[in-house]
VOMARVO-856150 format. One line per 2 residues: number of its first residue (from 0); for each residue z, y, x of C-alpha. Coordinates in steps of 0.25 Angstrom, whole numbers, always signed. Layout:
<kevos>
NUM) Z Y X ~ ...;
</kevos>
This chain:
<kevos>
0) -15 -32 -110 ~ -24 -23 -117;
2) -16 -10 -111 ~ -23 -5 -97;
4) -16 +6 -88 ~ -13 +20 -95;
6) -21 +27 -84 ~ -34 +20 -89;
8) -32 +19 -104 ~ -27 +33 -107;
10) -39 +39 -101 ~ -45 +51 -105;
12) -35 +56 -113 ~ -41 +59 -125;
14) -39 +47 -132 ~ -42 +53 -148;
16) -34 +41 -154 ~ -21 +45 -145;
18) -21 +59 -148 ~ -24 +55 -162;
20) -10 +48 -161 ~ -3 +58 -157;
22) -8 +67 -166 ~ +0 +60 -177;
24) +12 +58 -169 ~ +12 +43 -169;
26) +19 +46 -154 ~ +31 +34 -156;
28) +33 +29 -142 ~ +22 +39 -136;
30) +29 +44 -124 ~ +33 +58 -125;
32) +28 +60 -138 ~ +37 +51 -147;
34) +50 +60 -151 ~ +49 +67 -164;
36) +48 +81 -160 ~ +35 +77 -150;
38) +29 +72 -161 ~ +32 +84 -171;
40) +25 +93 -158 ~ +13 +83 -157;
42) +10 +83 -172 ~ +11 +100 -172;
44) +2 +100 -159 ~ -8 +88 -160;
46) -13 +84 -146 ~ -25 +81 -145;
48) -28 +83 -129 ~ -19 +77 -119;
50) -14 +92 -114 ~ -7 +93 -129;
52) +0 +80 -125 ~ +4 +88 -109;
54) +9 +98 -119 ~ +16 +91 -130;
56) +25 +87 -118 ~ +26 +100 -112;
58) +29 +107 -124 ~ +39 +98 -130;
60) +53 +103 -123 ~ +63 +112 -131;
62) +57 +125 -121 ~ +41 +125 -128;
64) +48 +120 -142 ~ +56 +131 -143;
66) +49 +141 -138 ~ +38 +143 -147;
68) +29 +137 -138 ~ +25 +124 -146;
70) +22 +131 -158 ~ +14 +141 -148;
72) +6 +130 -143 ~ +5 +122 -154;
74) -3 +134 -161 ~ -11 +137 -150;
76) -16 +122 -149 ~ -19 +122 -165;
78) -27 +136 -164 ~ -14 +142 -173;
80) -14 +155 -164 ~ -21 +168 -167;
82) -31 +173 -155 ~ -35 +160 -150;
84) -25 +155 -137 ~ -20 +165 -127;
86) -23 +160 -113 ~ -16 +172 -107;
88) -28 +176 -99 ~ -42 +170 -97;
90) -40 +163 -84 ~ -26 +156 -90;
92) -35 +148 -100 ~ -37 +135 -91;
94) -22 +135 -89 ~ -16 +137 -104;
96) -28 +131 -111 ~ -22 +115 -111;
98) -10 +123 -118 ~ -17 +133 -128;
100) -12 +145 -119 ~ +4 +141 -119;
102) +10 +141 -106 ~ +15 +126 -106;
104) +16 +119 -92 ~ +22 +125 -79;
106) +8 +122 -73 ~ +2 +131 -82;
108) +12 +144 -77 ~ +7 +141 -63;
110) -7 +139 -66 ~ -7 +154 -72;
112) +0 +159 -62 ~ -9 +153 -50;
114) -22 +158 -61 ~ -17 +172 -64;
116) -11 +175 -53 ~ -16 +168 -41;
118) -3 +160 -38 ~ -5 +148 -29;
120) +2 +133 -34 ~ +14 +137 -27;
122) +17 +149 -32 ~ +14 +146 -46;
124) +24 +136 -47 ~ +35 +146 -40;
126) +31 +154 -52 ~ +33 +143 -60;
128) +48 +141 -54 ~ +50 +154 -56;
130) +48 +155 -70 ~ +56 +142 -73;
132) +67 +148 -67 ~ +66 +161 -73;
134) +71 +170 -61 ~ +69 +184 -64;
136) +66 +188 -49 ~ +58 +177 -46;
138) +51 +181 -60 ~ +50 +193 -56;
140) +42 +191 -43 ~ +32 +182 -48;
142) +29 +192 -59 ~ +25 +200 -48;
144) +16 +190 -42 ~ +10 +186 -54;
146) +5 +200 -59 ~ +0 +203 -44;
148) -8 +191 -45 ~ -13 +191 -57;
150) -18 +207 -54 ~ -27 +200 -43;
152) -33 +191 -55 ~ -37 +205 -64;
154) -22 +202 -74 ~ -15 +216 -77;
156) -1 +215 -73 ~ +4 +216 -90;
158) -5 +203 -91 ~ +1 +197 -80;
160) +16 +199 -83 ~ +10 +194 -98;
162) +6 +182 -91 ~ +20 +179 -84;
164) +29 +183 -95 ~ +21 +171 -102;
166) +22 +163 -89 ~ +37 +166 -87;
168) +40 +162 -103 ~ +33 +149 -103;
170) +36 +146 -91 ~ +50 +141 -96;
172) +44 +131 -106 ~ +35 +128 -96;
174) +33 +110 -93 ~ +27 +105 -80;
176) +12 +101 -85 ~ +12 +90 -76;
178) +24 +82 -83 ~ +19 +83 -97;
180) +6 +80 -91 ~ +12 +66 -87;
182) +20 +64 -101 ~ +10 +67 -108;
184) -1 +57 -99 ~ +12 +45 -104;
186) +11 +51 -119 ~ -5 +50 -119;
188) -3 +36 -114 ~ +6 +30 -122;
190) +0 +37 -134 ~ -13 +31 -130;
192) -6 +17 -130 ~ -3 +18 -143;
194) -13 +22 -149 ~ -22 +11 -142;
196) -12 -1 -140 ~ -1 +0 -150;
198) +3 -13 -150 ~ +5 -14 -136;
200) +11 -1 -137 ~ +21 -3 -147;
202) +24 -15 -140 ~ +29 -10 -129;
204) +37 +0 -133 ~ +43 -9 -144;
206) +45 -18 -133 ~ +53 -7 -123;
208) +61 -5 -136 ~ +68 -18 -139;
210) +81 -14 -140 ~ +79 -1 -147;
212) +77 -4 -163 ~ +75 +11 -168;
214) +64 +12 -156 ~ +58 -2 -161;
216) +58 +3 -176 ~ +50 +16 -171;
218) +40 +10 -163 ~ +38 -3 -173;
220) +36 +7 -184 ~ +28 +18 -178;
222) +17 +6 -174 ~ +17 +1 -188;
224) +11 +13 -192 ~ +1 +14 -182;
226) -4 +0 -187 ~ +4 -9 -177;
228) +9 -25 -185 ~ +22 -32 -176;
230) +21 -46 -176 ~ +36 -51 -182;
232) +44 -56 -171 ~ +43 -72 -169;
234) +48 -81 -157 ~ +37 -88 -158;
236) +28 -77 -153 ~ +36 -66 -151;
238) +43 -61 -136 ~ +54 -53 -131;
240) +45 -39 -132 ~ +34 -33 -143;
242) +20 -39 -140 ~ +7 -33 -144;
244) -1 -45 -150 ~ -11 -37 -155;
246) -17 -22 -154 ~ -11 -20 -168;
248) +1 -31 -168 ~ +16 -32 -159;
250) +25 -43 -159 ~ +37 -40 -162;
252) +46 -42 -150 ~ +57 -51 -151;
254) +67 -41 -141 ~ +66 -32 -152;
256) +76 -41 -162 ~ +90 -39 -161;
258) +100 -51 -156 ~ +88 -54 -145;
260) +87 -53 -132 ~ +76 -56 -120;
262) +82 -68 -114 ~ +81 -74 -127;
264) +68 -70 -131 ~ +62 -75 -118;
266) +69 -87 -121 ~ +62 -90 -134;
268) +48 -84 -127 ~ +51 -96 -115;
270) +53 -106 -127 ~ +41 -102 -135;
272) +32 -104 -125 ~ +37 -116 -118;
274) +37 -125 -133 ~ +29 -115 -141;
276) +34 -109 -154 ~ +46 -113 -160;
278) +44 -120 -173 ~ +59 -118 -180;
280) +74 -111 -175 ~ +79 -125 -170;
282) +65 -126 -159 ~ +68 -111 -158;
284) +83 -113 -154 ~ +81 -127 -145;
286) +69 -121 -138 ~ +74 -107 -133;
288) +85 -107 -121 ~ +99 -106 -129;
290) +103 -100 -116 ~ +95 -88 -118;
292) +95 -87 -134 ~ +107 -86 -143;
294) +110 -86 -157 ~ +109 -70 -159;
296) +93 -71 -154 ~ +91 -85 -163;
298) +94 -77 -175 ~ +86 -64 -171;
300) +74 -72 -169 ~ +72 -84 -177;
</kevos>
């Protein structure tokens, strides 16, 4: 097979003709990034790094999209914001520059907090917890550690409680880095594969899709476009799943026709390489095992 492991092939992950894909929102069957409204996001924010990818997966709940936030980031990335990007304070640039100054990822709430205002990892995330839940004392209390902190780092108090109000808002939109991170590692992958091996690509997921005829149409249709031929299907060369027989061809599977079934095609797959091809219906029909084929799969097929 021409496909090696995704931790060797994927790698860097700057790979121009994948982002190039995406770009266009030809992400049918790319994982996390097929639905209609990611592809509306990915068009309106273009990734072009893998951090865009982290944060197309972070940013598409109902929380950021309703919020204003999208739109916020979105024209931070394409330079659409007067003054030039706000990273709240010099020191906060290494944290909110993969996200053009937005608060986005839990991480990044305890990172200002550890940056700022001294807090250890432990801390930062109880800070974190806080804020998720939205308790006015416990609020309260780390305001109150956050300004003494930051005093000791040179930040007046108005900055500081500046700083927390933003921390406190976005924290309630905020997505665990980590997790998108991981989704977004599977999306560059599978967008990779299909940029590089469509045909085995297309194959496999037509082949996982047997039995779903809408989800066939899709994927058959949206590998057309890109260039990709199916071979028609044919018992004389054809098996129960789609097989790529060229970097730009599939054979059609034969599980995808109605009135099939997998007994029956590896029935006539048995056959066929026992005798070779079958040269008519009547060497087709004395050949295969009548036990395992009925008349509903004779007329699909032949």
């Amino acid at each position: 097979p021409r496909i090696v492991l995704a931790t060797k092939f994927a790698s860097p992950m700057n790979d121009a003709p994948t982002y190039s894909l995406l770009k266009r929102c030809e992400t049918t069957a790319v994982f996390q990034l097929e639905s209609r409204g990611m592809k509306d996001l990915i068009k309106r924010l273009q990734p072009d790094t893998f951090e865009d990818i982290i944060a197309l997966v972070a940013l598409f709940r109902p929380g950021p999209l309703q919020s204003g936030m999208v739109d916020d980031f979105i024209d931070r990335k394409h330079g659409r914001i007067g003054g030039g990007i706000d990273y709240l304070h010099p020191d906060l640039k290494p944290v909110l520059f993969p996200t053009y100054g937005v608060i986005l990822y839990q991480e990044q709430v305890m990172q200002i907090a550890q940056v700022l205002a001294g807090y250890t990892l432990g801390g930062a995330d109880l800070l974190r917890r806080a804020m998720g839940k939205k308790k006015a004392e416990e609020m309260a209390t780390h305001r109150a550690i956050f300004a003494q902190g930051a005093a000791r780092n040179g930040i007046a108090e108005p900055k500081a409680n500046e700083i927390f109000d933003l921390m406190e808002k976005f924290a309630g939109y905020g997505f665990n880095k980590s997790h998108a991170a991981a989704y977004a590692l599977l999306a560059y992958h599978t967008a990779w594969l299909k940029v590089h091996y469509l045909a085995e690509f297309t194959a496999a997921n037509m082949s996982v899709a047997l039995d779903d005829t809408d989800k066939l149409k899709i994927f058959h249709d949206d590998a057309v476009a890109l260039g990709l031929t199916f071979d028609p299907p044919d018992i004389n060369t054809g098996s129960h799943r789609f097989v790529p027989v060229a970097d730009d061809t599939v054979r059609y599977g034969l599980g995808a026709i109605k009135g099939t079934g997998q007994s029956a095609i590896e029935a006539i797959v048995q056959a066929r390489e026992q005798g070779g091809p079958f040269t008519s219906i009547f060497d087709f029909c004395a050949r295969v095992d009548r036990a395992r084929l009925n008349k509903r799969t004779v007329e699909a097929l032949v």
